[in-house]
C-alpha positions in Angstrom: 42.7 66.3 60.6 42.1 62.7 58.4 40.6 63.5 55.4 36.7 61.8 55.5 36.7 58.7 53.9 35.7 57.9 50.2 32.1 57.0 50.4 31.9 53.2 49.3 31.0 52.3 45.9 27.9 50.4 45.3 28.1 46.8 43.8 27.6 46.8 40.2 25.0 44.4 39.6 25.4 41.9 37.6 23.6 41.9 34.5 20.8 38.8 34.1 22.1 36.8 31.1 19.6 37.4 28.4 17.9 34.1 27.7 16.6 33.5 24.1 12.8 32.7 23.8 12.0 29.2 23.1 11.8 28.4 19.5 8.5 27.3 18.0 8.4 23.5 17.6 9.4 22.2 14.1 6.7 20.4 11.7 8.3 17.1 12.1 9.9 15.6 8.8 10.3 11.9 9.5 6.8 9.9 8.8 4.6 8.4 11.3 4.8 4.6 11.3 1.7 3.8 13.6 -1.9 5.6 14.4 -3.1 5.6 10.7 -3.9 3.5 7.9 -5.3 4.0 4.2 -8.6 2.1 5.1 -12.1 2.9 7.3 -11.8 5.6 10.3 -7.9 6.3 10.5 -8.0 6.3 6.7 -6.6 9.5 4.3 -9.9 11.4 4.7 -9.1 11.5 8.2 -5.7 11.6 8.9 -5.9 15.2 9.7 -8.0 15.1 12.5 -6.4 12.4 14.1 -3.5 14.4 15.8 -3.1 18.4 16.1 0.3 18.1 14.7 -1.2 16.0 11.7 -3.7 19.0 10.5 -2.1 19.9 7.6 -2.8 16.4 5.7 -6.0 18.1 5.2 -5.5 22.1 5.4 -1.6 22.3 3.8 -1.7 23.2 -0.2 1.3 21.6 -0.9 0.6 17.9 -0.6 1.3 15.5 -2.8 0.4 12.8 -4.3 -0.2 15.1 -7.3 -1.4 14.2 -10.9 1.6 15.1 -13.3 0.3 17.0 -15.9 0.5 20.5 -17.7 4.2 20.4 -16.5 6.5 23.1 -18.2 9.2 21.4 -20.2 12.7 22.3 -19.7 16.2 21.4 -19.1 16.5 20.5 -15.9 19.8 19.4 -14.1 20.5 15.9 -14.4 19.8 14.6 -10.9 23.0 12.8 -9.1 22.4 9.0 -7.7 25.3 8.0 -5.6 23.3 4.5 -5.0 25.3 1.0 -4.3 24.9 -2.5 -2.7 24.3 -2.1 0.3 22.6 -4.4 3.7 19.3 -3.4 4.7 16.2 -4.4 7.1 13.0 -5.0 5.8 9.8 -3.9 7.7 5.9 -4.0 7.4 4.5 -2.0 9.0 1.1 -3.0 8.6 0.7 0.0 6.3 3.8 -0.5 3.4 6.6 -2.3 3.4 10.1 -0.2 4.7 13.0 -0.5 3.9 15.7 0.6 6.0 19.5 1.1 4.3 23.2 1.3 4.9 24.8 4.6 5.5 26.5 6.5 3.0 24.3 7.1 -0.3 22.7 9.8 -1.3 20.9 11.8 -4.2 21.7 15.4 -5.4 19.5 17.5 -6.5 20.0 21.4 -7.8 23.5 21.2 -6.2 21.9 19.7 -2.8 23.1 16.2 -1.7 20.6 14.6 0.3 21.2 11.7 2.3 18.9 8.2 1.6 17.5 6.7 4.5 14.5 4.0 3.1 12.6 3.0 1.2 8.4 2.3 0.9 6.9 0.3 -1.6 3.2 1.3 -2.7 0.3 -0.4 -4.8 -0.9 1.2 -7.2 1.6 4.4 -8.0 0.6 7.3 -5.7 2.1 9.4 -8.7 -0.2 10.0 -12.1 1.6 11.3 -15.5 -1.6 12.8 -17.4 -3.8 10.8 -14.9 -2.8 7.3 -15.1 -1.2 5.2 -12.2 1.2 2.4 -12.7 1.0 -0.4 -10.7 3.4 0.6 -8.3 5.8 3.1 -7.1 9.0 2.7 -5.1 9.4 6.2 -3.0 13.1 6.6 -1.6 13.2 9.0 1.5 16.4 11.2 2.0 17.2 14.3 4.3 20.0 16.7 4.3 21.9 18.2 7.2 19.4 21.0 7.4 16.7 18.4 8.1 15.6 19.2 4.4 13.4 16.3 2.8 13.9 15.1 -0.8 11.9 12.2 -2.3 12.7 9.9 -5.2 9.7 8.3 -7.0 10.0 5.6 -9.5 7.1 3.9 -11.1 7.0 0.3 -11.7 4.4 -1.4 -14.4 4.2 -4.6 -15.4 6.4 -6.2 -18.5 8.1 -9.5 -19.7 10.9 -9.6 -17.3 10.7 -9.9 -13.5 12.6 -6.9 -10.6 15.5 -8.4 -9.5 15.5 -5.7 -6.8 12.0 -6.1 -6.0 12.6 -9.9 -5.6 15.3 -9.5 -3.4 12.5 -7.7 -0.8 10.1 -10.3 -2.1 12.6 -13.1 -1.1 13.2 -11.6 2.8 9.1 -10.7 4.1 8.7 -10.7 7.7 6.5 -13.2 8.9 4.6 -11.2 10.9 3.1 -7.9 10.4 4.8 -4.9 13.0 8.0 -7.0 12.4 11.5 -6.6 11.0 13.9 -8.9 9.1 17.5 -8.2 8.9 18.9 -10.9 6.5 22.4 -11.8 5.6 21.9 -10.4 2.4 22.0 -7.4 -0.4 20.2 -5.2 -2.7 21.8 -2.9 -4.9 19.0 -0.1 -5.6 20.7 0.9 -8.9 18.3 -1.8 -10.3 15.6 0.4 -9.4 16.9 3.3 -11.3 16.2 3.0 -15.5 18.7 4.2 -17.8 16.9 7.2 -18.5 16.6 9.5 -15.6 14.5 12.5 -17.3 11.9 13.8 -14.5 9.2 15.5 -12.7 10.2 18.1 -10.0 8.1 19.6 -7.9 7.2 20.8 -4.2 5.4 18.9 -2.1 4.8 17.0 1.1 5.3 13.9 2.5 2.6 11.0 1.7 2.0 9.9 5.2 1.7 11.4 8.3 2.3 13.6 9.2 2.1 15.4 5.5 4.7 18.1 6.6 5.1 20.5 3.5 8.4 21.6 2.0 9.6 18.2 0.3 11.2 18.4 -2.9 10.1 15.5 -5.1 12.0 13.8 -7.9 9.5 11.6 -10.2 11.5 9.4 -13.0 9.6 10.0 -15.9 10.3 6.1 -17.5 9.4 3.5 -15.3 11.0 0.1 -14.4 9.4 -3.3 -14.7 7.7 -5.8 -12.4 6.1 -9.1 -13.5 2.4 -10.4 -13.0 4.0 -12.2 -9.9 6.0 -10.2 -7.9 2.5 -7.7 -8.2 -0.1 -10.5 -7.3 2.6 -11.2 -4.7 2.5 -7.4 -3.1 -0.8 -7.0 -3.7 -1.5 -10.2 -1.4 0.1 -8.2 1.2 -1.1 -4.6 0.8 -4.1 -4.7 -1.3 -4.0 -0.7 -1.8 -1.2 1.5 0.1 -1.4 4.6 -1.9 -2.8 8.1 -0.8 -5.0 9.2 -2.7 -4.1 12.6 -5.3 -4.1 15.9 -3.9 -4.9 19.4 -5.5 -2.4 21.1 -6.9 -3.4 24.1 -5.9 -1.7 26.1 -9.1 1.7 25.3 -8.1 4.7 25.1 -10.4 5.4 21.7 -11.6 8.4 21.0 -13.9 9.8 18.4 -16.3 12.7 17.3 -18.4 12.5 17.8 -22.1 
């Protein structure tokens, strides 16, 4: 008699791969170029209501500009410039004038090197120390590889002798607003650092839209020179590119002693 056969196995199923949920988008950290301005109905009192992704220029805590006072003094790290000659392409944007670099320098900051990407040039200082503004402020824009942001500020006021570095941009404007030079030329950005590299630290934003929060910003306490010309010269061209400050809203600020 055959033994009765083994009753067939059923199929194991295969398991459904398990699919992550989507992540939640990311606050973007590179500025907006276009869609704003610093004048009339797409000025800084309304940035925030000009996009949904742009609403916390006016509901986020940590924004900056901020006026630089009642910082506590201590010894802060030295920051790390690892700035050189390099080519660059000069833009206005209708807003500021950019300044787009070479690969390959950064800043460090608390042991974090952060790449540099640009520049913007601003009139008058976005910055305040105890209130005042200089007459302008170069702000240097670098990210890490964790898409962190870092900022470099450094004032500019006017004094006897004229920015070579600031010339140099001077020297290569676009013709047209909305376009870009490229020319067969150099700036080495040391010139916009001063000897003494004592500063501000704090956390911020970005100045522009979209204000996304979470920027570390660096502001050299001495400032750097311009003359009475290369200012009338700027000023021709962006007659006031600043945001105005922000609250502090109690946050920490620090400062080198």
């Amino acid at each position: 008699m055959r033994p009765a056969p083994t009753p067939a196995r059923p199929a194991a199923s295969t398991p459904e791969p398990l699919v992550a949920p989507p992540s939640p988008p990311q606050p973007s950290t590179t500025p907006a170029l276009t869609g704003w301005s610093y004048t009339g109905e797409t000025g800084p009192d309304r940035w925030g209501k000009l996009r949904p992704d742009w609403r916390i220029c006016e509901e986020g805590v940590r924004q900056s500009p901020i006026d630089l006072r009642n910082g506590i003094a201590v010894d802060l790290e030295p920051v790390k410039f690892d700035y050189r000659a390099t080519q660059f392409r000069i833009t206005d944007t209708g807003n500021m004038l950019r300044v787009q670099l070479g690969d390959g320098m950064s800043m460090e900051v608390r042991g974090k090197r952060y790449a540099l990407e640009h520049l913007t040039l601003h009139q008058p200082s976005g910055e305040r120390v105890g209130g005042a503004a200089s007459d302008m402020e170069v702000n240097f824009y670098h990210r890490n590889a964790e898409g962190e942001v870092a900022m470099l500020g450094v004032l500019l006021e006017r004094g006897d002798s004229a920015n070579d570095m600031l010339q140099t941009l001077l020297n290569h404007l676009p013709l047209e607003r909305g376009s870009t030079y490229a020319p067969d030329a150099t700036i080495d950005l040391n010139g916009f650092i001063p000897t003494a590299t004592g500063h501000f630290l704090y956390s911020g934003s970005l100045t522009t839209p979209p204000c996304t929060e979470g920027v570390i910003w660096v502001v050299l306490k001495t400032p750097v020179t311009l003359s009475e010309d290369q200012l009338a010269i700027f000023t021709r061209l962006h007659p006031r590119n600043a945001r105005p400050i922000q609250p502090s809203h109690g946050r920490l600020l620090l400062e080198s002693r």
